[in-house]
Wavefront OBJ file of the C-alpha trace (Angstrom):
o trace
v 127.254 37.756 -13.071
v 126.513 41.424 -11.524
v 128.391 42.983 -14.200
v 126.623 41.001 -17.034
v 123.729 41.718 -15.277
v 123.878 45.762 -15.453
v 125.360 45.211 -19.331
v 121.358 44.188 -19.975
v 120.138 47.537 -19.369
v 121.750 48.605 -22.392
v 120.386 46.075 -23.916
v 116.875 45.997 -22.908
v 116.360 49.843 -23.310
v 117.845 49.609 -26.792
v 115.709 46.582 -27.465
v 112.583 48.529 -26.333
v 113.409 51.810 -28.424
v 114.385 50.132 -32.081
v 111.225 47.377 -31.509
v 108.596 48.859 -29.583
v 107.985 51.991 -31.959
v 107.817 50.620 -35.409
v 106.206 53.222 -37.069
v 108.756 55.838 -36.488
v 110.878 56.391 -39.790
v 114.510 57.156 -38.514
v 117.792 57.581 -39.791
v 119.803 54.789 -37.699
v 122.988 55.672 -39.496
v 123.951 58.550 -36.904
v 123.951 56.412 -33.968
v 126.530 54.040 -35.129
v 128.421 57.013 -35.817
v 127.788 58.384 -31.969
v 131.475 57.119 -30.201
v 129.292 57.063 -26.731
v 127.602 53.933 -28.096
v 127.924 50.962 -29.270
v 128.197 49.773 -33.132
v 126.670 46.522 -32.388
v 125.296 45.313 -29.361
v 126.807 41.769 -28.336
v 125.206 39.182 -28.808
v 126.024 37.713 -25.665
v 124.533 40.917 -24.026
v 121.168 40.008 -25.832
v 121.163 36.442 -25.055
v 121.246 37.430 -21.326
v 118.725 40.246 -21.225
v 116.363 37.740 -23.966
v 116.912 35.440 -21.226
v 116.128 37.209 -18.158
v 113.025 38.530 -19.889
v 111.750 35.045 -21.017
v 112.164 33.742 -17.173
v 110.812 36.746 -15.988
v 107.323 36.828 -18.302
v 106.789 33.552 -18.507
v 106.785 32.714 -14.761
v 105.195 35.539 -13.317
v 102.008 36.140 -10.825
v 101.538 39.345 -11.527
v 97.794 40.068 -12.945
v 99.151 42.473 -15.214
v 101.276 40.798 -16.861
v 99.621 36.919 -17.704
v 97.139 34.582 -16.227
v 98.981 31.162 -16.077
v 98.752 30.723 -12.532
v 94.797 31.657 -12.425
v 94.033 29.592 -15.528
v 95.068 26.361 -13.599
v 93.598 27.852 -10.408
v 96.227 27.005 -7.973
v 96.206 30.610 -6.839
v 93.167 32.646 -5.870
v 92.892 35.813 -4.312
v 92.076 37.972 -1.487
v 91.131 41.843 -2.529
v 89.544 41.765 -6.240
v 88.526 38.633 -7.920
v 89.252 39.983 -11.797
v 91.373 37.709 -12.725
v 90.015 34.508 -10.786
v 86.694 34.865 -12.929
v 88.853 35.749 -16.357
v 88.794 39.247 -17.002
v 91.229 39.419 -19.561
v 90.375 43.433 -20.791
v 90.765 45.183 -17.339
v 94.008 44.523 -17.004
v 94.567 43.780 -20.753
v 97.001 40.437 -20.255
v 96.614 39.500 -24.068
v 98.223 42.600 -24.999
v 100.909 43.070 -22.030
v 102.177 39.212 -22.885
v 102.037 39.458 -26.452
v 103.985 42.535 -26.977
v 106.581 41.705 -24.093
v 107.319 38.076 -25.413
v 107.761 39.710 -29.142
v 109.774 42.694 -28.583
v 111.370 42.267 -24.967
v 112.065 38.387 -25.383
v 112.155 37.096 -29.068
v 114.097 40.083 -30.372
v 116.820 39.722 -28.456
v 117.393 36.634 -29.351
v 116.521 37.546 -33.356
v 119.014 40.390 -32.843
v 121.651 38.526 -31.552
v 121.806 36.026 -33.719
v 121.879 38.818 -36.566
v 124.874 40.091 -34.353
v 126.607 36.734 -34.443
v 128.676 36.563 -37.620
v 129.919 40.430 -37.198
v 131.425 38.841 -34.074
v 132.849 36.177 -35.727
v 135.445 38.545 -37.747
v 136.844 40.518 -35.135
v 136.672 37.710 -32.240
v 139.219 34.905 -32.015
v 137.328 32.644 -29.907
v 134.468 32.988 -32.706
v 136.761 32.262 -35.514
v 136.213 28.464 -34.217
v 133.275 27.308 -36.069
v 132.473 25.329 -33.141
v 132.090 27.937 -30.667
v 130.111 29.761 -33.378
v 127.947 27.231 -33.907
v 127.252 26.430 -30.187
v 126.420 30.058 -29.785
v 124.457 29.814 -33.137
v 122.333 26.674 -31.523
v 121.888 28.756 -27.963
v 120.392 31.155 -29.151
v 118.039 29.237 -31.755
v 117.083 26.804 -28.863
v 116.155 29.358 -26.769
v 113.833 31.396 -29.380
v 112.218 28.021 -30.028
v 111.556 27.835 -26.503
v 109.802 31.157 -26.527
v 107.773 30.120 -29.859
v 106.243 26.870 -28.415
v 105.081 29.112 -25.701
v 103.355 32.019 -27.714
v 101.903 29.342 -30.490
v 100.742 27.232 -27.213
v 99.259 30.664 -25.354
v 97.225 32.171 -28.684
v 97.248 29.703 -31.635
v 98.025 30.937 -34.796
v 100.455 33.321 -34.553
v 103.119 35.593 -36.529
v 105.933 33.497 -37.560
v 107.256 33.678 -41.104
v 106.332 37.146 -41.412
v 107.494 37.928 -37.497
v 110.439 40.206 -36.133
v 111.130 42.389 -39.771
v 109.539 45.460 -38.355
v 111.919 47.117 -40.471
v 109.993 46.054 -44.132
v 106.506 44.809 -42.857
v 104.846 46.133 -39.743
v 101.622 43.697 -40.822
v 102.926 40.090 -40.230
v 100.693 37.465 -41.450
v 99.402 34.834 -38.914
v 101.085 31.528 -39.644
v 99.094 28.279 -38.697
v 99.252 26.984 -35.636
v 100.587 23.333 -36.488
v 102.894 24.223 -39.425
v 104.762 26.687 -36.686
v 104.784 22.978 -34.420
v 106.379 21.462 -37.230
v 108.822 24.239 -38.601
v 110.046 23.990 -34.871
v 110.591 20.741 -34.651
v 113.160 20.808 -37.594
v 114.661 23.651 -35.977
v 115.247 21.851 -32.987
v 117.220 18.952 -35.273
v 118.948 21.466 -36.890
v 120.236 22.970 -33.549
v 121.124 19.760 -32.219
v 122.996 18.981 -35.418
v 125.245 22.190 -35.025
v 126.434 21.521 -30.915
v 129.618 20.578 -29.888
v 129.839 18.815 -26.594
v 133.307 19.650 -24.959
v 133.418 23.094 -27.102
v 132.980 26.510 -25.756
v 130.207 28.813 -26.134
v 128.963 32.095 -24.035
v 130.160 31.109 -20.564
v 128.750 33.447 -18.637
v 126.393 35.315 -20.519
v 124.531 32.343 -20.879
v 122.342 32.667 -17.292
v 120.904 29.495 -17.529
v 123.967 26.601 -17.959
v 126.688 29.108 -18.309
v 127.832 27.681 -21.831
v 127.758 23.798 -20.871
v 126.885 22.331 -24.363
v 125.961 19.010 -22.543
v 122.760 20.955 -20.828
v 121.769 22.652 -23.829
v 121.640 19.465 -25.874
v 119.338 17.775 -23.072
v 116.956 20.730 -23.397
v 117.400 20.461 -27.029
v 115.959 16.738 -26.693
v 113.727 17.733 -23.861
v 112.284 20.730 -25.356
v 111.588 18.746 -28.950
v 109.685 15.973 -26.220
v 107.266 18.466 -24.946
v 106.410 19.392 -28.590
v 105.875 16.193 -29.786
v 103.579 15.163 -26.879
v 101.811 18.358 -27.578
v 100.676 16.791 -30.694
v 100.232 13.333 -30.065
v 96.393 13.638 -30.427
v 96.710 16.008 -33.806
v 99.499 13.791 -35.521
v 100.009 10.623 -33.710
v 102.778 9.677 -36.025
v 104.772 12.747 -36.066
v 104.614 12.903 -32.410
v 105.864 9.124 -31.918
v 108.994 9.994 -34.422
v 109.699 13.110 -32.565
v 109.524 11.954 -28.909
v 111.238 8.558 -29.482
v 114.094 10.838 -31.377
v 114.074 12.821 -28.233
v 114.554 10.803 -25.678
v 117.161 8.141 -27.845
v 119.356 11.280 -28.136
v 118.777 12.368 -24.253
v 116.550 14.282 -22.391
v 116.842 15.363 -19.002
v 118.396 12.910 -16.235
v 118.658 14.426 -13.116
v 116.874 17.796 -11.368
v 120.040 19.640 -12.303
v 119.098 19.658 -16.101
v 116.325 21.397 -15.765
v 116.090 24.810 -17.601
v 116.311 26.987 -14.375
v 117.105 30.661 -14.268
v 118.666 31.687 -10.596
v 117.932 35.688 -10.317
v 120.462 37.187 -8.769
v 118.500 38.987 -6.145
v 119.680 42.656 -6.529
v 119.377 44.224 -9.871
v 116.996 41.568 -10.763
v 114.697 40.204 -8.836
v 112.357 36.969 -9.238
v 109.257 38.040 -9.773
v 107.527 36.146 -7.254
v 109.124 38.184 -4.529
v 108.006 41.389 -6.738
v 104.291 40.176 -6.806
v 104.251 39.038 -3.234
v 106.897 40.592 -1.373
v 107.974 43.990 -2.799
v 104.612 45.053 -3.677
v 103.814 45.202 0.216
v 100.574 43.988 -0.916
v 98.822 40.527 0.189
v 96.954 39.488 -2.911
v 97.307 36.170 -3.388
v 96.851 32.969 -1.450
v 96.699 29.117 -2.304
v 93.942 28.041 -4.216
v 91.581 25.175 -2.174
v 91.049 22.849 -5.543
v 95.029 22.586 -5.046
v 95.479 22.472 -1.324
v 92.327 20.064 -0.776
v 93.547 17.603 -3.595
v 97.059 17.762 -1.765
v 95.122 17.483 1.850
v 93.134 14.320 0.344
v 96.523 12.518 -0.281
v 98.567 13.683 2.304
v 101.221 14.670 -0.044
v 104.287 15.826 1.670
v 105.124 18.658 -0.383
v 102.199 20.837 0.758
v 104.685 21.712 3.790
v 107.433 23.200 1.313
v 104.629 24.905 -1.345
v 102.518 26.250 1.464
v 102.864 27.734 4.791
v 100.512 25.583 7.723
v 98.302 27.416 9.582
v 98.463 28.006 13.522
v 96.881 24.081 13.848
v 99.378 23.165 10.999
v 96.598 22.248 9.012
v 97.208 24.000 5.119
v 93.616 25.653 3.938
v 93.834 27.111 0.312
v 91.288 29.926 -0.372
v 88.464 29.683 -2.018
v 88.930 30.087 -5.935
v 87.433 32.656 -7.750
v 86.123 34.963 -4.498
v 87.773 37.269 -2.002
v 89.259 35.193 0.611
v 90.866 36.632 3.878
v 94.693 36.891 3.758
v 95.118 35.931 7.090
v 92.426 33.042 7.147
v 94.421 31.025 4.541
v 97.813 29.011 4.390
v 100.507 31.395 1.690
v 102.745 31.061 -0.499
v 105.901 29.298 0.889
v 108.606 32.273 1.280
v 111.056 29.994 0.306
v 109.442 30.579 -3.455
v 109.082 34.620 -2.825
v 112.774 35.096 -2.091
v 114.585 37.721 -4.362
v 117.187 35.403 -5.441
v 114.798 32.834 -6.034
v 115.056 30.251 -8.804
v 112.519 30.439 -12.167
v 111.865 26.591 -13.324
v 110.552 26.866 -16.701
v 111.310 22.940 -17.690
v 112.064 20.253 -15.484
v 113.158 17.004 -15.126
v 109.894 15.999 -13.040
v 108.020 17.382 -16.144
v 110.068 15.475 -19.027
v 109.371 12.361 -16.873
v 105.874 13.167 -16.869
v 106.193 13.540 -20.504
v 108.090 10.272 -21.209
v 105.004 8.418 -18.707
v 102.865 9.578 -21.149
v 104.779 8.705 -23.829
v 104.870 5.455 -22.996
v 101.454 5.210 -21.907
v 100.671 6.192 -25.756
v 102.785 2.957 -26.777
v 105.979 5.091 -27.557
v 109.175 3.626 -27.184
v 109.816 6.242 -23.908
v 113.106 4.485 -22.581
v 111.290 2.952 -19.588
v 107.764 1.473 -18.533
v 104.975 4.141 -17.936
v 104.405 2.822 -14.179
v 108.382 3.357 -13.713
v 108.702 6.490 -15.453
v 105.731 7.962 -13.481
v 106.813 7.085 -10.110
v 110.327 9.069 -10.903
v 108.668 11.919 -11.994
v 106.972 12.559 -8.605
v 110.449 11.302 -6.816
v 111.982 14.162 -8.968
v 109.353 16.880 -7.637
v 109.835 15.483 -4.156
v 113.615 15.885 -4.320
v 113.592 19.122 -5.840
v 111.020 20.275 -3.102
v 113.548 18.840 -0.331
v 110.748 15.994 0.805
v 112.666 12.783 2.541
v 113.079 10.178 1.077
v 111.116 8.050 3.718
v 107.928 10.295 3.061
v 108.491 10.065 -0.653
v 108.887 6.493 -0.568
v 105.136 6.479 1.179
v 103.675 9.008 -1.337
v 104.726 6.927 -4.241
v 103.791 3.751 -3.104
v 100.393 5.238 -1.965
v 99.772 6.654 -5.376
v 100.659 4.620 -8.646
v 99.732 4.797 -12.094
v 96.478 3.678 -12.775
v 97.006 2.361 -16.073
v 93.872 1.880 -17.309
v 92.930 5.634 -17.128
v 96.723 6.554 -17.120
v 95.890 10.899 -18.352
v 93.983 10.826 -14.526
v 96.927 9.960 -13.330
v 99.231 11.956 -14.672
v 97.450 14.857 -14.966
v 96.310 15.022 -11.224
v 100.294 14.185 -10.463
v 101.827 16.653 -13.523
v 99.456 19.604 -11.966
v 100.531 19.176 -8.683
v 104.261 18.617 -9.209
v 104.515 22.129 -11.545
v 102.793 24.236 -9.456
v 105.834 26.484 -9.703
v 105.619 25.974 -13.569
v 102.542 27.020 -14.095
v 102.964 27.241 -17.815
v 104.181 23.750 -18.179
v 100.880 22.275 -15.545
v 98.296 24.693 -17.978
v 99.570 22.173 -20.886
v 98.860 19.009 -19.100
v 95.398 20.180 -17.619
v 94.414 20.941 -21.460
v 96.262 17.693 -23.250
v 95.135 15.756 -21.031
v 91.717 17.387 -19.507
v 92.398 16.249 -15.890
v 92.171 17.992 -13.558
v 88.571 19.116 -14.601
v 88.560 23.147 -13.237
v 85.277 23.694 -12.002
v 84.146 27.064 -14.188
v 84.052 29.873 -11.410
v 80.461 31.114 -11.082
v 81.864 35.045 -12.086
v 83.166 33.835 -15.684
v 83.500 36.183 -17.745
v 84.487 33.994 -20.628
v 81.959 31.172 -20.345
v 84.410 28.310 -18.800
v 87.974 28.184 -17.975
v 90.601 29.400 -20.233
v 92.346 27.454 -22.899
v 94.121 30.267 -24.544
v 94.619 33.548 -24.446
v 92.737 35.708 -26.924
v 94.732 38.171 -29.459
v 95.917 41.647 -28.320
v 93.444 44.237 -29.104
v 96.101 46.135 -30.483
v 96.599 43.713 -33.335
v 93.171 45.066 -34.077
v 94.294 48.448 -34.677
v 97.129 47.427 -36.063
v 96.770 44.096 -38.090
v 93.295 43.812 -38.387
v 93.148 41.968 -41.478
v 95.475 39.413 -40.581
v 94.426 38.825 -37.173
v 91.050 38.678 -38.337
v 92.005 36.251 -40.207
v 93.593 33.918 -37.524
v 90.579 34.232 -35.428
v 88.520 33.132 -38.007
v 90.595 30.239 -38.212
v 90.793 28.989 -35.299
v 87.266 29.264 -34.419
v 86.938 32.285 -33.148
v 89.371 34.605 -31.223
v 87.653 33.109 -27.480
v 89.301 32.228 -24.204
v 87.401 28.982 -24.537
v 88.552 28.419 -28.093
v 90.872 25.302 -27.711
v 94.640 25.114 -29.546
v 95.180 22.543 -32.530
v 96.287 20.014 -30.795
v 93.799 19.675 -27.797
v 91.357 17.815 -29.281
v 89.258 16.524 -26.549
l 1 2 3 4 5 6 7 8 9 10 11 12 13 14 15 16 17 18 19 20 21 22 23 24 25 26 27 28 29 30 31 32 33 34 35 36 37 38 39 40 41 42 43 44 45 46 47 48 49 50 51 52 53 54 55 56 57 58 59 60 61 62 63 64 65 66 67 68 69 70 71 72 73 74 75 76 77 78 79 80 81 82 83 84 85 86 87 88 89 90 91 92 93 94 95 96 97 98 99 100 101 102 103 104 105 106 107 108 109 110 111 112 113 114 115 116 117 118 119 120 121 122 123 124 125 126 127 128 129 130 131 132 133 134 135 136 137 138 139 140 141 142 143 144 145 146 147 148 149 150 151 152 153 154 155 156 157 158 159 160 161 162 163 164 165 166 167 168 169 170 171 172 173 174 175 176 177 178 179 180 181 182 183 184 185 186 187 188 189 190 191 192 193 194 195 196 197 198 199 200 201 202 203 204 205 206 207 208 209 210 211 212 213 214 215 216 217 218 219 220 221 222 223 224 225 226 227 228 229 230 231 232 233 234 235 236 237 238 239 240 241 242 243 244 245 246 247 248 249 250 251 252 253 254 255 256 257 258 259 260 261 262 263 264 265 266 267 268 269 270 271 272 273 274 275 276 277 278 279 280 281 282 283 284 285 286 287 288 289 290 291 292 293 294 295 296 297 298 299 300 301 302 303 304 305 306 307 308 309 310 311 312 313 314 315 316 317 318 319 320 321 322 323 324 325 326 327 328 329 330 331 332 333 334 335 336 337 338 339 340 341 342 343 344 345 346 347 348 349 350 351 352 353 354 355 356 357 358 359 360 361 362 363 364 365 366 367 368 369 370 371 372 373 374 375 376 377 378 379 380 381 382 383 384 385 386 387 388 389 390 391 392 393 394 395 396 397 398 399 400 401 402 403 404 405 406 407 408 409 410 411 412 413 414 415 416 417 418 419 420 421 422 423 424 425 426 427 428 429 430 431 432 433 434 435 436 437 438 439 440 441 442 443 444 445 446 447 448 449 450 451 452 453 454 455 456 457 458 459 460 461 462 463 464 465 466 467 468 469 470 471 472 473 474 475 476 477 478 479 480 481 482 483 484
């Protein structure tokens, strides 16, 4: 893996230079003619760094990069309260996380698969349509992956019109539920095109190294999430699409899950950047998460948190300076460099199937069953015993008469790694309620992320346009399909 690893630098720099500066006019025809580089970069090269970059982004603390962790408030912090109380224009998040999931993340992947039949006539293992194909459905499964995310983070976004910077530097905004549905016929078409048993990137693929078997589970899993997403803004869509998903096969076991393991050297996870590297101590456990977790006695507060001296765990306050050294931290088992990045797991797609069910779906098991294996599958992943999980689960069932309590008090507890993954429970679902910190700056508690000022400058008509649409480019403005 360390020399796939420093191939991406290539990769990412190149990325950065043709994407990041669209409106310089340049002749590209002299550097496929310079013998030091490359004709074409491989698309196995760009699948890796689009990869490492969509892990990296997407799971991140750090306050300059996104908010996911503060708009679910299981973090809080200890020096500046900024981005506890939303203050989204300091640090300017909307801009950082739009232009690094468009340029850094979605054009690799755009790029490689542009790559992709160019390698087909001068590799042998790509003259197999097969392999091609597998490699074809990688790569489309894993931009759809970073589309659900963007449309779920800002709304209405650029899709149709997206990643030609070459002919149209002002990309219209496409609407927010015919992106949701445009995906989900992606996602059919991928799974249409994989091979189980064939070959595919190996080792450039840092997630399942190649195994077809994993990438159809996300395929399924993936296509789940989406459809639950809008089982309250198209209740028959979403039935079709999650009883589709989970016939063909979602997740089964904690090793499914769509995990990225950093390798600890030239890249690090980004945890152990935010909390470790840095030297700094910004950040401790939020109190709304360690007091629900206190209140139930939940065993996994010993491998998410450190105890204090009593072995008592005490979050920090949310949305005020808290002492560093006053509070329980970040377990370093999450902080270490070669930490892993969970981005989808198999607790989660349970979660989603309990729901599922709950809804009347056909879900492939009862809603009381499935929800009881979805905490099991956070324990186990956490390393809790099996005698302590057996207590927790029996302590805690589904309450099936207000079944989104309980599985949005359980889904937000069980991804507080995935804070991406919790922030779309809290809003489908509206449990847990997040009390609004009295230092708002954006009237209540985020439920998207307003557009990058720099569309502004840039796009102004059609971002204007999408704001207008939605309701209004606001923090508090809610997404399509969260409709209560």
């Amino acid at each position: 893996m360390e020399n796939i690893i420093k191939k991406l630098f290539l990769s990412v720099s190149l990325l950065t230079l043709v994407f990041s500066i669209t409106s310089c006019e340049r002749d590209m025809t002299s550097l496929n003619e310079d013998p030091k580089h490359p004709n074409i970069l491989k698309s196995g090269n760009l699948l890796a760094s689009g990869q490492y970059e969509n892990f990296y982004n997407i799971y991140t603390g750090s306050v300059n990069s996104n908010n996911f962790r503060f708009f679910i408030q299981q973090w809080t912090e200890t020096i500046y309260t900024d981005e506890t109380n939303y203050n989204l224009v300091t640090r300017n998040q909307p801009r950082t996380y739009f232009t690094a999931m468009y340029v850094r993340v979605l054009n690799s992947f755009h790029q490689a698969q542009k790559n992709l039949p160019a390698e087909q006539t001068v590799d042998e293992e790509n003259s197999d349509i097969d392999v091609y194909n597998n490699k074809w459905a990688i790569l489309e499964l894993s931009s759809i992956f970073v589309w659900e995310n963007i449309v779920d983070t800002y709304g209405d976004v650029p899709y149709s019109e997206a990643l030609q910077v070459e002919t149209n530097k002002s990309p219209k905004y496409d609407d927010a539920k015919t992106i949701y549905l445009d995906l989900l016929k992606r996602i059919d078409v991928a799974i249409a095109k994989i091979k189980v048993g064939k070959s595919s990137y190996g080792t450039y693929d840092l997630v399942y190294k190649g195994d077809m078997s994993k990438w159809l589970k996300l395929a399924n899993s993936l296509k789940l999430r989406l459809a639950i997403n809008l089982a309250d803004a198209d209740a028959a869509t979403s039935k079709a699409a999650a009883e589709s998903a989970i016939a063909s096969g979602v997740f089964t076991s904690n090793t499914d899950s769509y995990i990225l393991v950093f390798d600890g050297g030239t890249f690090t996870n980004p945890l152990f950047d935010d909390l470790v590297a840095s030297g700094r101590n910004d950040f401790v456990p939020s109190d709304i998460l360690v007091n629900r977790m206190n209140t139930t006695s939940d065993p996994r507060r010993a491998f998410y948190f450190t105890p204090l001296d009593d072995g008592t765990y005490k979050g920090g306050i949310y949305g005020v300076k808290n002492s560093f050294s006053k509070y329980s931290h970040v377990n370093p088992t999450y902080t270490k460099a070669n930490a892993p990045a969970n981005l989808l797991s198999y607790s989660e797609v349970l979660f989603l199937q309990a729901e599922a069910a709950s809804r009347g779906y056909n879900a492939g098991g009862t809603a009381t069953g499935l929800f009881s294996d979805a905490i099991k599958a956070s324990m186990r992943e956490n390393g809790v015993a099996e005698t302590d999980i057996t207590t927790y689960v029996a302590a805690n069932p589904l309450n099936t008469a207000n079944w989104k309590q309980s599985i949005g008090n359980e889904a937000w507890v069980a991804l507080w790694n995935n804070p991406f993954g919790a922030w779309n429970f809290v809003r489908r679902l509206d449990t847990p309620v997040l009390p609004t910190p009295a230092g708002s700056l954006v009237g209540g508690v985020p439920v998207r992320m307003p557009y990058s000022d720099r569309e502004y400058d840039v796009n102004k008509t059609n971002v204007t346009a999408a704001a207008n649409n939605i309701g209004g480019d606001k923090a508090t403005t809610k997404l399509f399909w969260d409709k209560f």
